[in-house]
N, C-alpha and C positions, 0 to 999 in steps of 0.2 A: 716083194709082195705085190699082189696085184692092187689096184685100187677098187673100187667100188665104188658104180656111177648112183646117186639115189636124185630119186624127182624129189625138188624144191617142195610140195607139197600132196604127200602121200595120205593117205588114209589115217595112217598112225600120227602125221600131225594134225590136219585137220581135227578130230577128234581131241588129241592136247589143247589147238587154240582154242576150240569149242567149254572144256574142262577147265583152261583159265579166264575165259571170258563170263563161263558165271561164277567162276570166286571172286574177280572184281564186280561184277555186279549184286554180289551176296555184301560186300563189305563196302560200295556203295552206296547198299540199303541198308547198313546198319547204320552207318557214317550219317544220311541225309534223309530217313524217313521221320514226318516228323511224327513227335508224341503221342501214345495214344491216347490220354486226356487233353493235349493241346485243344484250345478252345480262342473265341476270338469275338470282340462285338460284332454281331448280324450291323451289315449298312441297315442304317434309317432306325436303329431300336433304341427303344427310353428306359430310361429306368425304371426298374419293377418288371420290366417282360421278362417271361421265362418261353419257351419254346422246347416241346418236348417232344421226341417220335419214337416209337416201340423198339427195344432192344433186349439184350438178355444179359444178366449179372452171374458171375462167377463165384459162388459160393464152397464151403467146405463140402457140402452135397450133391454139387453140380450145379449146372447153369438154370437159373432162374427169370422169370417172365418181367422186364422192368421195363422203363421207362425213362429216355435219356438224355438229356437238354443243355440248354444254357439258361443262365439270370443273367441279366444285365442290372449291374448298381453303379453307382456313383464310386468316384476312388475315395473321394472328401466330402460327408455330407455335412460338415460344415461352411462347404465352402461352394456358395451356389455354383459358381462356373466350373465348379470339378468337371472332369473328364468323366466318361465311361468306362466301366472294366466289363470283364466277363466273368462269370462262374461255374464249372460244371454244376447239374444237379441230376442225382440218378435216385430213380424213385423202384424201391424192388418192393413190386405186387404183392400184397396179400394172396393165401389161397381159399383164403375163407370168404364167400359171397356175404360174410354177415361179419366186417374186419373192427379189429377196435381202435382206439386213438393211433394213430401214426405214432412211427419210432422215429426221432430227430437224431442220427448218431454222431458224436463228439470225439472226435479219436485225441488219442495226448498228443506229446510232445517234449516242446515246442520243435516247430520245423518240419512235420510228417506228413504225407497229406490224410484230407477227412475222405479218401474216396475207395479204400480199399477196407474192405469189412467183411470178412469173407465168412464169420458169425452172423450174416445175419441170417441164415435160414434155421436159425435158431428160435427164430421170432416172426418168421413169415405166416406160422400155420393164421394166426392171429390178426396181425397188422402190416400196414407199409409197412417200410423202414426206407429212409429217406435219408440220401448223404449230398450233404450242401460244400461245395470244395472250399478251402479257408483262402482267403486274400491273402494274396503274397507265397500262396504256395502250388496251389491247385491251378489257379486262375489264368487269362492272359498278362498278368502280370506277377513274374516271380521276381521276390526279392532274393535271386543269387549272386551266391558273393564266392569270383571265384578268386578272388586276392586271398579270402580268411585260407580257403581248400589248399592253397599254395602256399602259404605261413604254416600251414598246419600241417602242411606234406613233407614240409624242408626244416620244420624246426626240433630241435635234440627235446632233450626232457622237456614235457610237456609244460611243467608246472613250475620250469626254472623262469628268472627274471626277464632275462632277452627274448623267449618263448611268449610269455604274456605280453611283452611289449611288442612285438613282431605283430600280434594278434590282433592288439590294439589298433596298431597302425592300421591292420588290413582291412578291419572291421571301417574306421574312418575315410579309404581311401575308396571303399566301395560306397558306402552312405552317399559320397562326392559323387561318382561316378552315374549311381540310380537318380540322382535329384540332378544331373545336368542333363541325362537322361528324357526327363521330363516326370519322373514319379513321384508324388509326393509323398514321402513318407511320413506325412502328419499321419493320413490316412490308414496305415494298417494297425491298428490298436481293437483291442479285446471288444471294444464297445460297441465298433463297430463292422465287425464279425457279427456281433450278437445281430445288428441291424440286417448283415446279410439272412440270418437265418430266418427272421423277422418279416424280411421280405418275404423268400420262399413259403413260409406259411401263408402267406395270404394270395399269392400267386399259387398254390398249390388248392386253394379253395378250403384248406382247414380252417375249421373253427379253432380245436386244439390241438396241441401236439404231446409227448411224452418224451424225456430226453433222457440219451442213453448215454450218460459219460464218464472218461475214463483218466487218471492222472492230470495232464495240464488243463485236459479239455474240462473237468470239471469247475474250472474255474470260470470258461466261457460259460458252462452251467449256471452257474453263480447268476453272473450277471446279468442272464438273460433271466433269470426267475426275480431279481432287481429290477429289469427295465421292465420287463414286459409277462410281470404275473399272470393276466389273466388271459394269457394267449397257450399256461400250461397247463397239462391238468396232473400230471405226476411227473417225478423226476428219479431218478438211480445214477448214484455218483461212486465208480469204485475210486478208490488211492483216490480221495479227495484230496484238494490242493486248494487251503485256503489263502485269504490275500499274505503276500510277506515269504512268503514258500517256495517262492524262486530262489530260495538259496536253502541249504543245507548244513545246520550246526554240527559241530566235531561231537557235539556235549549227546546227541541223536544217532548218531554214527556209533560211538562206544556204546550208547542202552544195547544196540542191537545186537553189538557183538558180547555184550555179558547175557544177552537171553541165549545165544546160540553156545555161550559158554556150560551155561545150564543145562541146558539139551544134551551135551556134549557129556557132563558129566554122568547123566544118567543115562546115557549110550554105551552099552561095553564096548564096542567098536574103537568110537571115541576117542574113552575114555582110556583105552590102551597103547593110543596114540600121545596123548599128551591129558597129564592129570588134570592140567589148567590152562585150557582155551586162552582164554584171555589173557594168561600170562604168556604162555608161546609168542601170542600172537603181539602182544607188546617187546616183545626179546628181538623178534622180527625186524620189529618196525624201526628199534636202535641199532640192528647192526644188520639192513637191507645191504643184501652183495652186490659187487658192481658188474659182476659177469656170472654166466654160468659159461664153463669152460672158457672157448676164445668168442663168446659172443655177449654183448654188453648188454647190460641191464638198465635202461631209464629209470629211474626212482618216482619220479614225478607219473610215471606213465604205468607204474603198477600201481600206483594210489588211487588214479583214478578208476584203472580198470576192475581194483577192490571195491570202490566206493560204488559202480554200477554191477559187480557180481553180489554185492550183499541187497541187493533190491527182493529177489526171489530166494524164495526156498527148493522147486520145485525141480523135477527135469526138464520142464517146458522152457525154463530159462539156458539150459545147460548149454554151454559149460561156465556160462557168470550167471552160476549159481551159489547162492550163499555156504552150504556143504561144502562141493567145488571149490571157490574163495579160501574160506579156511584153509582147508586141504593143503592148498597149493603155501600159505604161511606157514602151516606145521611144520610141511614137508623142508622148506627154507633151513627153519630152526634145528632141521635135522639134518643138515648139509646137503640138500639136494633143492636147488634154487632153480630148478630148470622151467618149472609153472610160472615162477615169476617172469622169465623170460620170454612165456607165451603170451602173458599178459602184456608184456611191454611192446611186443610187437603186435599183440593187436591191437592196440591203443592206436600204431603208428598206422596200420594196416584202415581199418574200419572205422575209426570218426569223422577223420577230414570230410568222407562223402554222405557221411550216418545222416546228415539232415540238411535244411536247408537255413542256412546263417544267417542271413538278412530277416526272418521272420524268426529266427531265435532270439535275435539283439532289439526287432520291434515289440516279442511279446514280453519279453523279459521287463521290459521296460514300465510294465504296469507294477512291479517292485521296486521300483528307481529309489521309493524314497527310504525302501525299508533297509535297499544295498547300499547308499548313503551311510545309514546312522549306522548298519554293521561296519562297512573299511574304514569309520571315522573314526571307530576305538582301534586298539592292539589286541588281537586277541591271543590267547596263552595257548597255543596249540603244542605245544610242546609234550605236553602229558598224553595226549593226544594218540590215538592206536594210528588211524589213516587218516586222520586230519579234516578241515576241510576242503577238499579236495573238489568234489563236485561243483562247489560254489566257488572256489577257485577259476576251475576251469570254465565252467559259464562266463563270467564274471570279467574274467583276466586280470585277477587280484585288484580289480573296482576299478579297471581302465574302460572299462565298457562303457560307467554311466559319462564318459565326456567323449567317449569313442562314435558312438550312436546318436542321432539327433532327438531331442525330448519332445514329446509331444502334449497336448494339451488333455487328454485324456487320464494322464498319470495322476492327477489328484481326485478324479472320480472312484475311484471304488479301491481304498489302500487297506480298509478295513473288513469286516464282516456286519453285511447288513441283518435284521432278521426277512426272512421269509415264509410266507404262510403255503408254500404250496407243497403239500404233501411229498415226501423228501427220503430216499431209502441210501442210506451212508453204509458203501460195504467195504470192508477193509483185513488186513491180513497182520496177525501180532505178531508179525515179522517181516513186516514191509521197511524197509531200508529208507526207500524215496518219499512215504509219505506215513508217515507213523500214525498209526490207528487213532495213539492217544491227543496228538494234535488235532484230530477233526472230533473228537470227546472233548475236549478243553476250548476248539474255539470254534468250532461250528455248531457244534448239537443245543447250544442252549440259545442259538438265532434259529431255531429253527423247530416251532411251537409243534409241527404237526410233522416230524420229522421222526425217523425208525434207524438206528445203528446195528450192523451185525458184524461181529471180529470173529474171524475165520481161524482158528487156531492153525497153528502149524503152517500159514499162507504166506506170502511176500504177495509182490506188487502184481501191475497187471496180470503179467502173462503167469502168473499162479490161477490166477483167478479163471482166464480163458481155458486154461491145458489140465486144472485139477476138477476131477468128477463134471464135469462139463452139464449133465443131466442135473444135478442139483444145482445148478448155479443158474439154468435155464427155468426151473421151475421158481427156482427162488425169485428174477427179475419180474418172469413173467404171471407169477401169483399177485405180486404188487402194484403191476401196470395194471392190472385186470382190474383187481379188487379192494385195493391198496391194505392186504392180508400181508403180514411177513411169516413167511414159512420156510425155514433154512432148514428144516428136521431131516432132509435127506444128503445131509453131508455127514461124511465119516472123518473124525479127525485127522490132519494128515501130521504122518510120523519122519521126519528128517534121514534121509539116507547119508549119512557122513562116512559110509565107505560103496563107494558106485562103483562099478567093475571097470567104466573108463573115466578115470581120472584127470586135471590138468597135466599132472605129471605127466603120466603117458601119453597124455596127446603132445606132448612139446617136445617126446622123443620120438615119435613117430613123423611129424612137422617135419624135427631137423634130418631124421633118417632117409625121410622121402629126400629132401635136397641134397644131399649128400648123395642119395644113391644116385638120384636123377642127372648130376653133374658127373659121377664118375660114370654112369651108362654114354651118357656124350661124348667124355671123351675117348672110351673105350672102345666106342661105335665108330668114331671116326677115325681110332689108328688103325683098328680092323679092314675098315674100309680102303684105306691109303694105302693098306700093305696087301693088300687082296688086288687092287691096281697093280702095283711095284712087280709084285710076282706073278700075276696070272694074265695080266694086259687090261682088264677090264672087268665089273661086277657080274654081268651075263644080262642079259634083256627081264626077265623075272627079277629080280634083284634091283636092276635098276629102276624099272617102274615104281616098287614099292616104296624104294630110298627118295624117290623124286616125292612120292604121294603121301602117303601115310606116315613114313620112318621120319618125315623129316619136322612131323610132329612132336616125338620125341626126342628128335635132336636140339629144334629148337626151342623146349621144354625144358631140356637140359643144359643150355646155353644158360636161359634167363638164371636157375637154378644156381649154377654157378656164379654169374654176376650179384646174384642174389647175397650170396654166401660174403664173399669181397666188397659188397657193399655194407653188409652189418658187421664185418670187421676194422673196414678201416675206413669207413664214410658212413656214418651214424647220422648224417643228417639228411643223406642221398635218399630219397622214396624210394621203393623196392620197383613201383610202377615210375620210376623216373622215366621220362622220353629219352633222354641219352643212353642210359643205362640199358634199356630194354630193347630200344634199336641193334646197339652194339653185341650185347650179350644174346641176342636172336639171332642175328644178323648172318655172324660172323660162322658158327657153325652148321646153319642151317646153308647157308651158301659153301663151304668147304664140301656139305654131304653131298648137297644136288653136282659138284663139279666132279666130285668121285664118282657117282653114279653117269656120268654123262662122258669124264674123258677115259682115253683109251693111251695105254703107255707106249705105244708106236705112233703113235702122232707127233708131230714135230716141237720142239721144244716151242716154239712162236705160239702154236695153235695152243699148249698146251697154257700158257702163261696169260692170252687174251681170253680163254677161256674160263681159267679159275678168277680173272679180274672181271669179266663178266660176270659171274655168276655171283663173286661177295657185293660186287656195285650195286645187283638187281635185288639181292638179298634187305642190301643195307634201305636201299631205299625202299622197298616194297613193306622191310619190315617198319621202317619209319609212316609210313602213310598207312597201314594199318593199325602201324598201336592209336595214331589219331583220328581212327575210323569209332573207338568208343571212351569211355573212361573208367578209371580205377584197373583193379586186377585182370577186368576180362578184356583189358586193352592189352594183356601179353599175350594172349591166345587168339589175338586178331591180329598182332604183330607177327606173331608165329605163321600164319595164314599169308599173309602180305607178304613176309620173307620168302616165300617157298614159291608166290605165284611169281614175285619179281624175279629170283634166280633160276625156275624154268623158262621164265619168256624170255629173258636176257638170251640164253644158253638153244631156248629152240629158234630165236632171230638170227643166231649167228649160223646154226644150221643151215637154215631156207638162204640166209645171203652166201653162204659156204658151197653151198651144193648149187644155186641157182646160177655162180661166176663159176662152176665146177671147177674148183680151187683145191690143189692137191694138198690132203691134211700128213701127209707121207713124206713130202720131199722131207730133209734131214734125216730121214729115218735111218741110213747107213751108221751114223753118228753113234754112239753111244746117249742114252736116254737121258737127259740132263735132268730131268725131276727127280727120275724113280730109279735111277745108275742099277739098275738090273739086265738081265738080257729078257728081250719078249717071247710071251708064249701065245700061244692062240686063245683069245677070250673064252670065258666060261661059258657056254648056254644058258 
């Protein structure tokens, strides 16, 4: 066979290097651009400055005319010599030349940030609306805790003993780590949040403000209508959260599930499913499986993920949605536990990074004294449908309150003060996380000039954002205006307990896609090898696209499979584990690009340096990509990284191949020691 002379650097590479030099610089820029609320103290500024220059805010309607800055406060304003922080603050324009009180918005939590509000052009025709970023999340200073994300990532049932103690510790070893740091975490407590906001209004030249809050945030609510009355002029608190409510009783959890029980009965749907809700659902709960087929099921890890699907009633929560939830225990009780095992993996899947932990374990701590007298008793949970599980998991079965360091704020506001200022309490008789009847019992009688409206048929927030949205907007904005309560334009909402996509079918579609995706990999890549073996090579078309695009779902199909291996016999492996995802990308994304690249009349030498080239560029390429992001979408940049490191490997050894014009032939008389076939002439 003749050989074939090719120039070191032709057209067609040039062009590759070109096409892998900005995938490394695409992942680069993901890896080291920084954040785009990143914020920092201006040199020379005092406390109280804010600095603000024209920008636009991204709303549900489109981009909006705002206004974009920093505040600078104190970290300790107890503490004269505190340091300085920073805070975002973004001010979205009114469009009315004649606007009414500013909207202060409070977003929940704990751990989220206050600067994403993409409602509020809900409220712009009227007023600012102004989002003050919370210390410790927003700020130049986060409290992240990536030891809790690493306990949390590696640890088996959620809610088992070693789990909570794992939690403990990491929660401790971070507090250590922030305070040698130099942060003091006296400083991030509720009070003085409020203080941030505090600022901001006066540096924003308001007289008043009106606050919009929701779940935790409404407790920062609270307190700023405590500290600083007469700086509000109205207030709207949805899923109010009064003091002590950082935890959640099992005795609250079961009301919830005997009203959905109710509902259920008077659902034909339902009620053809199981006569008695509550009791399925307690049948469940004593004999939770430990698999569904060969893949395990965490107990502790569907408790919790019940205890946050029974928050909503709605589709805006789907699929932990309280319908949904149920569903998924009927369906148990009827031997098909496969929902429970979506839940447990997404417990494992979505918490660890759901929030930020250091300002979860600081804000929690304004309940310190109330999770005290609760872990000090036994409580009888055994009767118990899901337990308490929420407050568990928060909590880490009361390992938190010596885990976290106590600050001096915790005995300021443990109870419910009254407040005079005009007060609109909205809530949902089927809110899981903050039960309507708890802000009836211990808020509305502090609160002399104060309005309640229980939304039938509603759960928590995001009921509230996603159901009839126009009534819920007239409803806030009738009572900032006028302080008028007019809820008349909401229509009951009626529980859907049979949705056409169910938990169940999403956990068999989950597993179907993994399964098929693993068996497409390896079916891709025998195809591959035996299209080599017999034909001499994939053909120049064929090969491009296996280098470019296929080798997206090769190595999709890699992880997939690792995937699978890891929730059978490593239950405690992350599914985003860095070994796992390297390896399980790596290995077959670099097999495809060396099929696509070698030719079966090349010499056994070339062929051998070649496939060891190409898994080495793979392995490492796809190592330095998964740690270009984090969580899930660090597979899909390992995928990337894999594919750029095993062509550049594989086109270096080209340009130094061709440029020593190095015969890839000699041996070729030999018989083919990889592919033991006889050669034919490549495909086109």
């Amino acid at each position: 066979m003749e050989t074939t002379t090719n120039r070191p650097l032709g057209p067609a590479r040039i062009v590759a290097l070109a096409l892998i030099t900005l995938a490394v610089a695409a992942l680069a820029f993901i890896r080291f651009a920084p954040g785009a609320g990143s914020v920092s103290v201006p040199s020379g500024a005092h406390a109280g400055q804010l600095t603000l220059k024209p920008c636009t805010y991204a709303t549900e309607h489109g981009s909006y005319r705002a206004d974009c800055g920093t505040l600078v406060v104190p970290e300790n304003r107890n503490d004269p010599q505190s340091r300085l922080i920073a805070l975002p603050v973004t001010r979205i324009r009114a469009r009315s030349a004649h606007a009414g009180t500013p909207i202060f918005r409070l977003q929940g939590g704990p751990g989220i940030t206050n600067m994403s509000f993409p409602d509020a052009s809900r409220f712009t025709a009227k007023h600012d609306v102004v989002l003050v970023g919370y210390r410790g999340v927003d700020g130049s200073v986060e409290l992240a805790c990536p030891e809790v994300v690493s306990a949390m990532r590696h640890e088996g049932d959620a809610l088992s003993d070693g789990s909570l103690q794992a939690r403990a510790d990491a929660f401790t070893a971070c507090a250590k780590r922030l305070t040698a740091s130099g942060i003091d975490l006296s400083g991030y407590t509720l009070p003085q949040r409020v203080d941030d906001l505090e600022a901001a209004r006066r540096a924003l030249g308001y007289r008043q403000v009106d606050l919009l809050s929701e779940s935790a945030g409404t407790r920062t609510a609270m307190i700023y209508s405590w500290r600083y009355p007469k700086s509000i002029e109205r207030s709207v608190m949805i899923g109010a959260n009064p003091p002590g409510h950082f935890l959640w009783q099992a005795r609250d959890t079961d009301a919830q599930i005997r009203r959905l029980a109710a509902l259920c009965a008077a659902n034909t749907a339902c009620h053809g499913r199981t006569p008695d809700l509550a009791a399925s659902l307690a049948w469940t709960s004593q004999h939770l499986p430990g698999h569904w087929w060969f893949l395990p099921i965490k107990h502790g890890n569907v408790r919790i993920a019940s205890f946050m699907g029974l928050m909503n009633s709605t589709s805006a929560a789907a699929p932990l949605s309280s319908p949904l939830t149920v569903g998924a225990w009927v369906s148990a009780a009827q031997g098909d536990p496969s929902a429970l095992w979506l839940e447990s993996l997404a417990t494992d899947l979505l918490f660890p990074r759901a929030q930020v932990w250091g300002d979860v374990a600081a804000v929690s701590r304004a309940d310190a004294h109330a999770a005290a007298r609760y872990f000090a008793v036994s409580h009888a949970r055994r009767g118990s449908i899901v337990g308490d599980a929420g407050t568990e998991f928060v909590w880490g079965g009361g390992r938190l309150l010596h885990a976290w360091p106590a600050n001096g704020s915790e005995d300021q506001y443990t109870s419910v003060q009254t407040s005079q200022v005009p007060t609109l309490v909205i809530g949902g008789d089927l809110d899981g996380a903050t039960p309507a009847g708890g802000a009836t019992r211990e808020l509305m009688p502090h609160l002399p000039n104060g309005h309640q409206v229980v939304l039938r048929g509603l759960g928590h927030t995001d009921d509230f954002w996603g159901y009839e949205p126009q009534a819920g907007t007239h409803l806030i904005g009738t009572f900032l205006r006028s302080g008028r309560v007019d809820d008349t334009r909401y229509t009951r909402h009626s529980l859907d307990f049979s949705p056409g996509v169910t938990q169940t079918l999403l956990a068999k579609i989950v597993l179907g896609f993994v399964v098929a995706c693993a068996a497409l990999m390896l079916v891709s890549l025998t195809l591959m090898l035996r299209r080599v073996r017999r034909r001499g090579a994939l053909g120049r078309r064929t090969s491009v696209f296996v280098r470019s695009l296929y080798a997206l779902v090769v190595g999709l199909g890699g992880w997939c499979l690792g995937a699978l291996i890891a929730l059978t016999s490593m239950p405690s492996t992350p599914l985003d584990d860095e070994l796992l995802a390297g390896i399980s990308v790596g290995l077959p994304v670099g097999l495809a690009i060396f099929a696509s690249w070698v030719r079966s009349d090349w010499s056994a030498i070339t062929r051998v340096v070649g496939c060891s080239a190409a898994l080495a560029g793979a392995l490492v390429g796809g190592w330095l990509g998964f740690n270009a992001t984090a969580g899930i979408g660090a597979v899909l940049t390992a995928i990337a990284g894999a594919a750029v490191g095993a062509n550049l490997t594989l086109l270096a050894l080209d340009i130094a191949w061709d440029g020593a014009a190095r015969d890839r032939f000699a041996e070729s008389s030999a018989p083919p020691a990889l592919w033991g076939a006889e050669v034919h002439s490549p495909a086109s």
